[in-house]
VEXLOBA-887564 format. One line per 3 residues: number of its first residue (from 1); their letters; for each residue x, y negated, z negated of N, C-alpha, C. Coordinates in pm, 1 decimal. Each point is the difference from the previous one (the first is absolute). Layout:
// VEXLOBA-887564
NUM> A> X,Y,Z,X,Y,Z,X,Y,Z  ...
END
This chain:
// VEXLOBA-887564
1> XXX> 85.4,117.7,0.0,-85.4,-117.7,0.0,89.3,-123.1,0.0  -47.1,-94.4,105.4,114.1,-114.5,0.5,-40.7,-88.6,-96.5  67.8,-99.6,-46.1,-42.4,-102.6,-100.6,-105.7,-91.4,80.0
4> XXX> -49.1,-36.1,81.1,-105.4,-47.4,-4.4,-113.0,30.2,10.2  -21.2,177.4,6.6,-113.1,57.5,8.2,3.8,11.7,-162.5  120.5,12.9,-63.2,-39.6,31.8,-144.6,-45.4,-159.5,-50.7
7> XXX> 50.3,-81.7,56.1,-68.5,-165.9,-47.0,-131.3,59.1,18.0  -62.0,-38.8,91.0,-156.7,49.6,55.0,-83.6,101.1,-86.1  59.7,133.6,-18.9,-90.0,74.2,-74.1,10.2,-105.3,-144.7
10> XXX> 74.0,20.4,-64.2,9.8,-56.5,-114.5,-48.1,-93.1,-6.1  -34.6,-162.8,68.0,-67.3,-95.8,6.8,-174.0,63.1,28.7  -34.6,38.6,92.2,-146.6,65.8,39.3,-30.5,117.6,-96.1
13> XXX> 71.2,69.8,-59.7,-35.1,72.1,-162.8,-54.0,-67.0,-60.3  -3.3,-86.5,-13.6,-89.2,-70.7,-141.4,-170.2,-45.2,46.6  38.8,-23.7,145.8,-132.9,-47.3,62.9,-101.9,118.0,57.3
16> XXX> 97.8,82.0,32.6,-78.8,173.3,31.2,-71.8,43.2,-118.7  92.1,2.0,-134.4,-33.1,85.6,-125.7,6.7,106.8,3.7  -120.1,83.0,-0.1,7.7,167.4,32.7,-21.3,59.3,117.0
19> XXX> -25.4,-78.1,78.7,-46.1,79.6,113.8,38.3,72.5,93.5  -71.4,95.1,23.5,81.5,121.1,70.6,23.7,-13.1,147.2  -61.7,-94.7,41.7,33.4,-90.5,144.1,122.4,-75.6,-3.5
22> XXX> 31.6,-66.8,-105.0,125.9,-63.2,-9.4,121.3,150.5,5.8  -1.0,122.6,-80.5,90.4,103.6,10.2,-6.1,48.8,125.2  -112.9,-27.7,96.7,0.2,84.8,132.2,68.3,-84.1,112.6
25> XXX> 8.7,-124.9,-35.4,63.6,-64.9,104.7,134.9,-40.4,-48.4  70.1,58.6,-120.7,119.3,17.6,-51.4,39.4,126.6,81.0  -40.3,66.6,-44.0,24.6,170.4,102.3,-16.5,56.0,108.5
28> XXX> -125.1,-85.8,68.1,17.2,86.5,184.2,74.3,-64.3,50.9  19.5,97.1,122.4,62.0,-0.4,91.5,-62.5,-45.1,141.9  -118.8,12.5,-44.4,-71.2,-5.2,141.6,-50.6,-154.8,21.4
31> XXX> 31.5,17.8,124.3,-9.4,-173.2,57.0,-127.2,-41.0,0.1  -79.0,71.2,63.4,-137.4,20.6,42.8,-79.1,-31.5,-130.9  11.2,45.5,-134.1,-18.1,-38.3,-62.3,-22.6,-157.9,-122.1
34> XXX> 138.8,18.9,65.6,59.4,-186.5,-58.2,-49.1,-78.6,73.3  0.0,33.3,137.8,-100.2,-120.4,73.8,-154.5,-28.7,42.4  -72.1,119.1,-18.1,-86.5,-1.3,-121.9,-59.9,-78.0,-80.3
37> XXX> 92.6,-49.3,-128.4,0.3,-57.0,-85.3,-39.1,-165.3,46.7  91.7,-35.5,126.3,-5.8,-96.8,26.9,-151.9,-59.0,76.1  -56.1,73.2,84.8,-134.0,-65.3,53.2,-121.3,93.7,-122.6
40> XXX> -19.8,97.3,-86.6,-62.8,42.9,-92.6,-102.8,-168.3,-25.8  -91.3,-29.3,-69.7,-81.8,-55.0,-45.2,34.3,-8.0,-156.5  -0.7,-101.3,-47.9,5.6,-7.4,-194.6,122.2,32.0,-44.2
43> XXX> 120.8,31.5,99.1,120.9,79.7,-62.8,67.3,-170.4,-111.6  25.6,63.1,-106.3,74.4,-153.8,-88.6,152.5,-10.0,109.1  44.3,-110.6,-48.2,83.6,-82.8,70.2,135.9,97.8,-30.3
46> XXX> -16.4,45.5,-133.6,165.3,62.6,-37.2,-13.1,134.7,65.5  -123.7,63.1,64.9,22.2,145.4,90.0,68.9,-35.1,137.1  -120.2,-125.8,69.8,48.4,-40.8,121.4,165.9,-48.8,-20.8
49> XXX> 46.8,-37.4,-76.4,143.0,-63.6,-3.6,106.7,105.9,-13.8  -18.1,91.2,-88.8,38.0,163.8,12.5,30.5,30.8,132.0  -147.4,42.8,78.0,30.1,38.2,160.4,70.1,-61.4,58.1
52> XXX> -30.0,-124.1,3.7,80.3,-94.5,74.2,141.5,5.7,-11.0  44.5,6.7,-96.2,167.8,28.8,-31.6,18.0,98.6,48.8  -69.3,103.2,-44.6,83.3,147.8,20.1,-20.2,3.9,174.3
55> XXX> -118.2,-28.9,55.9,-13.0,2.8,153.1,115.9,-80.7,66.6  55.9,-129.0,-26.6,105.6,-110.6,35.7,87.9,80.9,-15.3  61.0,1.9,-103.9,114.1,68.0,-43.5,68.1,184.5,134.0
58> XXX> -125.1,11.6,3.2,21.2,125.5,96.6,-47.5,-18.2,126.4  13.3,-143.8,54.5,20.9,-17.5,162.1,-177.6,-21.7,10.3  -117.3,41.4,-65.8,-100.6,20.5,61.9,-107.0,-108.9,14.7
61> XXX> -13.0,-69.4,142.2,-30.4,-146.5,-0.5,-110.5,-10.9,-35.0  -103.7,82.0,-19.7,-140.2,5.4,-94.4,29.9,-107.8,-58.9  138.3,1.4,-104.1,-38.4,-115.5,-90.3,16.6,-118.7,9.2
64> XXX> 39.5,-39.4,162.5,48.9,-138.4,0.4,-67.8,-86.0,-80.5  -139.0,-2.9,58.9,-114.4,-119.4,-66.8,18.6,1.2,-125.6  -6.5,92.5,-69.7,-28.2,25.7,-162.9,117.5,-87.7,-48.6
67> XXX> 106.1,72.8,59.7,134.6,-119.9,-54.0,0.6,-104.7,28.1  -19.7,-31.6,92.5,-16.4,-163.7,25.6,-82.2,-61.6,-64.7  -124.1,19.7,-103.3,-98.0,-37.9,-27.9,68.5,5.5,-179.1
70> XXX> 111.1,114.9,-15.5,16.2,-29.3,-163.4,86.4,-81.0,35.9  133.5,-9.2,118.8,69.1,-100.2,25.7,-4.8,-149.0,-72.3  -120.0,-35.0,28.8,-31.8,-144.7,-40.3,-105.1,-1.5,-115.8
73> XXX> -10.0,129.0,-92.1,-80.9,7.4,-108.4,50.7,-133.1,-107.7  -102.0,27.8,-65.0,66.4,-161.9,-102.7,102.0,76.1,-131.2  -1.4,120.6,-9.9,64.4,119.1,-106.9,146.9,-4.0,35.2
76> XXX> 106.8,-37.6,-32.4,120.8,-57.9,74.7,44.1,183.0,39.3  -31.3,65.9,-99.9,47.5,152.8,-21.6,-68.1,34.2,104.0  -101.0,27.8,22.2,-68.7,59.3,136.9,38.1,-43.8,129.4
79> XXX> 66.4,-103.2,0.2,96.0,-114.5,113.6,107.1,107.7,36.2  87.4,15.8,-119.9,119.9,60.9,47.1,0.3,131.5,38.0  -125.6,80.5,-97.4,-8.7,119.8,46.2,-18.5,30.3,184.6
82> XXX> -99.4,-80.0,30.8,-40.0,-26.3,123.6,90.2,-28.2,137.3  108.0,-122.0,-88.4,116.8,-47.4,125.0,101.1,153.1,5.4  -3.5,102.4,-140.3,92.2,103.9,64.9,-69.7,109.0,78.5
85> XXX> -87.9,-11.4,-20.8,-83.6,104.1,96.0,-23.7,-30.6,153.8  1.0,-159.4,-5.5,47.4,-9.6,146.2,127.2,-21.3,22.7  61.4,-41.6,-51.5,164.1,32.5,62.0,18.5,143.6,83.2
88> XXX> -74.7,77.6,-102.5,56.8,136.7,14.5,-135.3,55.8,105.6  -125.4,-42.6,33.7,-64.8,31.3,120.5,48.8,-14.8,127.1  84.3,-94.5,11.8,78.2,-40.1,151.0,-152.0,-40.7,96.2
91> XXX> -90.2,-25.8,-43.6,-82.9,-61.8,144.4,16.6,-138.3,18.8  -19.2,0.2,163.3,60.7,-76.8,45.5,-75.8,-197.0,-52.1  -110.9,71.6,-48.0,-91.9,-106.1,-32.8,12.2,-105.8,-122.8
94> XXX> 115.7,83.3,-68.3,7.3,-58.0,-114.1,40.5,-163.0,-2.6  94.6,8.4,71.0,78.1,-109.2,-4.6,-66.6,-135.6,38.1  -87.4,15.5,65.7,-118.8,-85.1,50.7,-58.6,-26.1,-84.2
97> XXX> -45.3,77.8,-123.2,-141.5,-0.6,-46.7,90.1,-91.0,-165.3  129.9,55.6,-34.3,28.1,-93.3,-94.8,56.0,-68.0,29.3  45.2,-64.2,108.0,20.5,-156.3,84.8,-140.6,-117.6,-50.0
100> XXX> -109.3,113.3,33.2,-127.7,-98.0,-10.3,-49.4,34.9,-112.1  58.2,32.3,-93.6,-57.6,13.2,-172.2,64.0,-60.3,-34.1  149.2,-59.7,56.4,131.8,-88.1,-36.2,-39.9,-137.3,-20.4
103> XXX> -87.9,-69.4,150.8,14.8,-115.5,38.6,-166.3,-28.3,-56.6  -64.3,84.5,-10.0,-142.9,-46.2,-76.1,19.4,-117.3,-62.8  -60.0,-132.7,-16.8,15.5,-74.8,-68.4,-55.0,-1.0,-124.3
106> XXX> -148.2,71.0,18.2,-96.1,6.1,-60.2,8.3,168.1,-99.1  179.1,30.5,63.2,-55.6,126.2,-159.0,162.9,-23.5,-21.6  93.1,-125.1,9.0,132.7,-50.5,-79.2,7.2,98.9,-119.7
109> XXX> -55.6,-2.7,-65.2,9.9,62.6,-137.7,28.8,131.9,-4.2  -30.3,94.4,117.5,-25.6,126.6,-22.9,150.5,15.8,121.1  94.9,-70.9,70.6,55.2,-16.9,96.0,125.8,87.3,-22.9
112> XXX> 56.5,19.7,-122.4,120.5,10.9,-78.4,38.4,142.3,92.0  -91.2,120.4,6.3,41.3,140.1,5.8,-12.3,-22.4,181.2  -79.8,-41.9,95.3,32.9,-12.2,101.4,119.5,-17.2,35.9
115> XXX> 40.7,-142.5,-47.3,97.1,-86.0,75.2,168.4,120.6,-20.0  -21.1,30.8,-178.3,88.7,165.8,-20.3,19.2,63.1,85.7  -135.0,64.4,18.3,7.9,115.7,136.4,28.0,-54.2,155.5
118> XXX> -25.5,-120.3,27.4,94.4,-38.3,109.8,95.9,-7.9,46.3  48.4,-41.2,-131.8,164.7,-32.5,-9.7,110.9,134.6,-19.8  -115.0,136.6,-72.6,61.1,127.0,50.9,-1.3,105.0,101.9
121> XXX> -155.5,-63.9,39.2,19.6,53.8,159.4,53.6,-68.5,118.7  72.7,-116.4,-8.6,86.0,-97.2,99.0,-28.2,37.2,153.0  -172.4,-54.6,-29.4,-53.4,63.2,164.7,18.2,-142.1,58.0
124> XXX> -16.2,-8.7,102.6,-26.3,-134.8,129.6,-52.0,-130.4,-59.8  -156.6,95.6,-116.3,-49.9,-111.0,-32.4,28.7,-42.0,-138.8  103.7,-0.8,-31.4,27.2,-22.5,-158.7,67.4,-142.6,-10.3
127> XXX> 125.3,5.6,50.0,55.9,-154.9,20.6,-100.0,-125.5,24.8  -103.8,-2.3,137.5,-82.5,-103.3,-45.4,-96.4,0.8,-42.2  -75.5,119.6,-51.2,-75.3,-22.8,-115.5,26.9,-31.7,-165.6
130> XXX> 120.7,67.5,-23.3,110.4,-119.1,-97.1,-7.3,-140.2,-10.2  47.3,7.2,125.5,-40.6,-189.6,27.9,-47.8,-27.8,-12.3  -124.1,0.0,6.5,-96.3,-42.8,-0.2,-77.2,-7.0,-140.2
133> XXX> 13.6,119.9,-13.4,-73.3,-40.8,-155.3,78.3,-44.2,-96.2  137.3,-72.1,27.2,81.8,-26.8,-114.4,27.8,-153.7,39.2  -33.8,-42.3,146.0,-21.3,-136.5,7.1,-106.4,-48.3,-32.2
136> XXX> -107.0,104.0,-38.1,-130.6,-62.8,-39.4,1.6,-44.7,-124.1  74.4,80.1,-88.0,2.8,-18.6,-138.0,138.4,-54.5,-23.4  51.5,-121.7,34.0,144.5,-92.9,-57.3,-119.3,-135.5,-21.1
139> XXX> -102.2,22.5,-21.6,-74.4,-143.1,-76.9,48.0,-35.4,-169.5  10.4,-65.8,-11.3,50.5,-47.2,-126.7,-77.3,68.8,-129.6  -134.0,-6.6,40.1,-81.6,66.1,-103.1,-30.4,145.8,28.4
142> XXX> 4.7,80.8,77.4,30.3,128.2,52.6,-8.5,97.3,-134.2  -157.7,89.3,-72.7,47.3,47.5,-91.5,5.5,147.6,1.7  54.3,11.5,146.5,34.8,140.2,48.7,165.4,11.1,13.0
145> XXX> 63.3,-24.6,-71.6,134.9,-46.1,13.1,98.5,156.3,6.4  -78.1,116.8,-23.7,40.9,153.8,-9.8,-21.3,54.8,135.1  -64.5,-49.8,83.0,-50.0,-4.5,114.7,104.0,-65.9,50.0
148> XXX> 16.4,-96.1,17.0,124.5,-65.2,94.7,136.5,21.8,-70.3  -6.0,75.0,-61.5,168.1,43.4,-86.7,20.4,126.6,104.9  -112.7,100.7,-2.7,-15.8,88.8,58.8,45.7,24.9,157.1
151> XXX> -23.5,-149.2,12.9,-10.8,0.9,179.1,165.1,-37.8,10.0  1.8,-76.3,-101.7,182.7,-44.6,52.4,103.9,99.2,-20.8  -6.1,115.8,-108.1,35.5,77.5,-29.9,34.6,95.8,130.6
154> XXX> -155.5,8.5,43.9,-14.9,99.0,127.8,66.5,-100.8,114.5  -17.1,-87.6,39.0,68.1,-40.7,108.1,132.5,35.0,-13.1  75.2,5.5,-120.8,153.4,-38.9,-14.0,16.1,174.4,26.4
157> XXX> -59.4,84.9,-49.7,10.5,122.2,43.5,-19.2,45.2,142.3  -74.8,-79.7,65.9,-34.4,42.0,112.2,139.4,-73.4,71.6  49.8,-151.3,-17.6,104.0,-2.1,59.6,-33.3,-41.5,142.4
160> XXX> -60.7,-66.1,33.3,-85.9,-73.3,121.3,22.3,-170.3,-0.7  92.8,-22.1,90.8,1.8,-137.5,23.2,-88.6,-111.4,-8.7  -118.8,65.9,95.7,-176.9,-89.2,3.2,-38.8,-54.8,-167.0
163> XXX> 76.7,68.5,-66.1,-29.8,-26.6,-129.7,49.9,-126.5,-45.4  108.9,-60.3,34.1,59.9,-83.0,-28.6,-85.9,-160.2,-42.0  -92.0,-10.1,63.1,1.4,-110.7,-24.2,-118.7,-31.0,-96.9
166> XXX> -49.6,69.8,-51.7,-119.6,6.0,-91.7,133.4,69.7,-155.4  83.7,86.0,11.1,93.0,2.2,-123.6,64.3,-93.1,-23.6  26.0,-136.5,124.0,90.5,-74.6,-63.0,-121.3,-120.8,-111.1
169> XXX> -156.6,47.8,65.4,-84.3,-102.5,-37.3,3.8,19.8,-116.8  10.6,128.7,-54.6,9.2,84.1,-137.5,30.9,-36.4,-75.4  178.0,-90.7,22.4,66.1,50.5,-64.0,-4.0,-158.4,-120.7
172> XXX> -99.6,-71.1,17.4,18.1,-119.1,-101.7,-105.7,26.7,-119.6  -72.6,118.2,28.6,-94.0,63.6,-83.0,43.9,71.6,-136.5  -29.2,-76.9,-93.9,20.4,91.8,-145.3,9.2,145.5,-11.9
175> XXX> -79.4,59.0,2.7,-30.9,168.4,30.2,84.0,61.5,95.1  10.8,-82.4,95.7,54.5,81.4,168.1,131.9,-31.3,34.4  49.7,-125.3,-58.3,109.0,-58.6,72.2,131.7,108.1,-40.7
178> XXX> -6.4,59.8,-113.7,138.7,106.8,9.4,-19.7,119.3,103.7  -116.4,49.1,-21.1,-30.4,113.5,99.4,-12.6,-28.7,124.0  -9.2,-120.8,106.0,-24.0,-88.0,41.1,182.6,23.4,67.2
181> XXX> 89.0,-117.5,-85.9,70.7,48.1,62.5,112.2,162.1,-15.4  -59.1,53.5,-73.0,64.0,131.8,8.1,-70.5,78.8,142.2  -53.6,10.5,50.8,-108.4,-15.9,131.1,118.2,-17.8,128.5
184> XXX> 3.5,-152.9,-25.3,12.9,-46.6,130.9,194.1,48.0,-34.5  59.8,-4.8,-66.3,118.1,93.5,18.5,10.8,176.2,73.5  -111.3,21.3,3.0,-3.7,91.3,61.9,-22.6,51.1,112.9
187> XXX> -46.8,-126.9,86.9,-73.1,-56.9,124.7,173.3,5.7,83.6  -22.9,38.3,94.2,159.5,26.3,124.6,-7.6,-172.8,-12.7  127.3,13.4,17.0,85.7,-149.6,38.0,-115.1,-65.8,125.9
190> X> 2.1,-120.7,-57.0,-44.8,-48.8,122.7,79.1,-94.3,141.4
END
């Protein structure tokens, strides 16, 4: 059992309690089953989130939606569970779908585990959706400031020139300006 399936059971244990649905989707094997779980009627949120992992985790794109949907849950824990289950799904859709959970303006708050999983899947669309949501938030009053730490962090990892000119905007920012320029040192000579 890897450590983040043991995060998961152990976090959704307390919300399962006894139930013998929670032990059955600890123990099969069968896919058909787990996905299932996911279009079922009345299933609670910690079964569907179960499938969803264990389906991600083992390539099976059933669960894209499901993940994408705890992706941007407001539960920061159900966030991360979610961004490793798609890392580890490989569809091709992902990268799209937390680009536009990234740049949402209207769900900033919930932005943190996207902009993460962008910056570790270093697809096409990660660099300017970075941008973008990290030039949105260098407003002075900005009280998503974990959010645009996030993004500069990831740019400097990603190591993308285009970045440059929104890290140097960074870099007079309280919060950002060390990470900011620890970033743009990492950016190729220009």
């Amino acid at each position: 059992m890897d450590e983040e399936f043991r995060s998961l059971t152990d976090r959704l244990g307390d919300e399962a309690g006894e139930s013998e649905v929670f032990r059955m989707l600890l123990a099969t094997e069968d896919h058909e089953k787990l996905a299932l779980v996911l279009v079922e009627r009345e299933r609670p949120l910690w079964a569907r989130e179960i499938a969803a992992f264990r389906l991600g985790c083992r390539g099976d794109r059933r669960a894209f939606e499901a993940l994408v949907l705890l992706l941007n849950h407001r539960d920061p824990e159900r966030c991360v569970s979610a961004a490793h289950a798609l890392r580890l799904l490989g569809d091709p859709r992902t990268p799209r779908a937390a680009a536009a959970l990234a740049t949402n303006s209207m769900r900033t708050a919930y932005a943190l585990h996207p902009v993460r999983l962008l910056t570790a899947l270093r697809a096409p669309e990660s660099v300017p959706a970075l941008v973008s949501t990290l030039h949105r938030l260098l407003t002075s009053d900005e009280p998503h400031w974990r959010v645009a730490l996030a993004c500069v962090e990831g740019l400097g990892r990603l190591g993308d020139d285009r970045a440059r000119p929104v890290l140097e905007a960074a870099l007079p920012h309280p919060r950002l300006g060390s990470a900011a320029a620890e970033a743009l040192r990492r950016l190729p000579e220009a």
